[in-house]
C-alpha distance (Angstrom), angle and dihedral (degrees) to the residues before:
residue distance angle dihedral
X1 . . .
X2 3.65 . .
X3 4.32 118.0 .
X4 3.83 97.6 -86.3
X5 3.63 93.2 59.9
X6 4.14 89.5 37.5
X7 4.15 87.6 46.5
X8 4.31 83.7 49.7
X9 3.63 91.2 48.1
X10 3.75 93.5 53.9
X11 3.58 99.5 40.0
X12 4.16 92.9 51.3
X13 4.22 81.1 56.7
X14 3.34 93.2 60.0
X15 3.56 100.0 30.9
X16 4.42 78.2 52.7
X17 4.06 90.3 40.9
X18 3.95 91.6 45.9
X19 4.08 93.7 57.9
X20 3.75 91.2 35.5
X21 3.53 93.7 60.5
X22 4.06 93.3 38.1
X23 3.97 91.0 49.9
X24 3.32 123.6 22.1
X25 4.09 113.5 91.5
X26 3.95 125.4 -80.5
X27 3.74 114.0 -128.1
X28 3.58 121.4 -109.8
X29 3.68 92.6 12.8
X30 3.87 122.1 114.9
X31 4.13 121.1 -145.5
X32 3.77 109.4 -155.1
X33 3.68 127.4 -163.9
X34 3.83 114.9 -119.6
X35 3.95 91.2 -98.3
X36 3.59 89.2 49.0
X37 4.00 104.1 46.6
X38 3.78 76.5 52.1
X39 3.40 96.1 50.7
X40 3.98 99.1 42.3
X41 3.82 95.9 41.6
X42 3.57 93.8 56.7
X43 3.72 94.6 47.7
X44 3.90 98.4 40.8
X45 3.69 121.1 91.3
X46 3.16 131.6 -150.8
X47 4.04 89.0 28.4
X48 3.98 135.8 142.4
X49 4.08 126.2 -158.3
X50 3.33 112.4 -149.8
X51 3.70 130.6 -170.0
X52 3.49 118.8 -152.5
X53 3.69 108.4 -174.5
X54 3.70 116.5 102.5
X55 4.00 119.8 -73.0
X56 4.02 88.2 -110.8
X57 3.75 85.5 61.3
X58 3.85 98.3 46.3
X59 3.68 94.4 57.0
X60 3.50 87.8 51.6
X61 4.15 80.7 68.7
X62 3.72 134.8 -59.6
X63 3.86 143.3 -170.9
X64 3.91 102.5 -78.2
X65 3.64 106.8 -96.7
X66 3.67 101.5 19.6
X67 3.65 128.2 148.5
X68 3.88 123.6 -136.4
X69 3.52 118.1 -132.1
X70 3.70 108.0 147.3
X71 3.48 113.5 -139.7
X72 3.98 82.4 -123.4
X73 3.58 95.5 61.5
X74 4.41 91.3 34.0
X75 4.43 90.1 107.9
X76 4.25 85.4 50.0
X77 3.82 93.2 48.2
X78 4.36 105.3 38.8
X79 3.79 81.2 117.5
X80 4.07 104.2 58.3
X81 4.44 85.5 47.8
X82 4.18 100.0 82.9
X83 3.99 114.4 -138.9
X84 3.67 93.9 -142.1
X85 3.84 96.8 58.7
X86 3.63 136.2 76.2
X87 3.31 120.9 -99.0
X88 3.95 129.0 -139.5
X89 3.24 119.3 -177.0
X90 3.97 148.0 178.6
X91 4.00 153.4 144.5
X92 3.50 139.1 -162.5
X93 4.06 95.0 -60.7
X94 4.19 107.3 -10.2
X95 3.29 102.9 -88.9
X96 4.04 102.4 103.7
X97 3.56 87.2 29.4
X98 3.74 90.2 65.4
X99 3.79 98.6 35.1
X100 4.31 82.6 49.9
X101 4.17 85.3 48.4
X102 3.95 89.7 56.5
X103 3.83 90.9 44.8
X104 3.89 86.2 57.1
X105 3.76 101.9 42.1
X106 3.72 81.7 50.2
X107 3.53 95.9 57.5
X108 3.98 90.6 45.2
X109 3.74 109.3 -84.7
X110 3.79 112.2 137.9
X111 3.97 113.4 -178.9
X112 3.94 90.8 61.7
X113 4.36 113.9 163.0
X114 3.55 123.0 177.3
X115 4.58 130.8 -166.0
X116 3.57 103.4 -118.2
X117 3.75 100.8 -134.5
X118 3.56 94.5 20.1
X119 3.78 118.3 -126.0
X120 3.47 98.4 -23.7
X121 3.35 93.9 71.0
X122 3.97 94.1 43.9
X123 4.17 109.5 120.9
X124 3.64 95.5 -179.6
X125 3.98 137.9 80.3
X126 3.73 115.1 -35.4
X127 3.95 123.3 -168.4
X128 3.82 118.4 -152.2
């Protein structure tokens, strides 16, 4: 094998490792269809919803009653997310949501959900 196949091998890894690590599931944290996060949040107490998209993206409209902790400013704000409550969380499409839920279960939170497809795919009450 000369280095151009050797450089191809090793750049298909990563390329493989990189989507791996961006898609596959998180453990211990829960994805919930729009009907469902709806469904759950309303009937779990204690519980927080957080929105993790940045605050020029929340005013733009939010799930009523969500929190925003942009997932840049998540490390800064550990202390204002409670470890005995629920946790709901989501984005613009799931993707920081979920990389925000590993963050947390990392740092000890265990009741961790997460909208698949973010807000876009939100069907209930939206604040402006």
């Amino acid at each position: 094998m000369d280095y151009t196949n050797g450089f191809i091998v090793v750049l298909l890894l990563v390329a493989a490792w990189f989507f791996y690590k961006k898609f596959a599931s998180v453990k211990g944290l829960t994805e919930l269809t729009s009907e469902a996060f709806a469904e759950q949040l309303k009937a779990t107490k204690p519980s927080m919803l957080i929105d993790v998209r940045e605050p020029h993206e929340f005013k733009n409209g939010h799930i009523t009653g969500a929190t925003n902790i942009p997932l840049s400013q998540l490390g800064s704000r550990l202390d204002q997310i409670p470890q005995e409550k629920t946790l709901f969380l989501y984005c613009q499409s799931g993707m920081r949501s979920k990389q925000a839920a590993t963050k947390l279960i990392r740092e000890g939170h265990t009741q961790v959900a997460h909208l698949r497809g973010g807000f876009m795919s939100w069907k209930g009450k939206r604040t402006r």
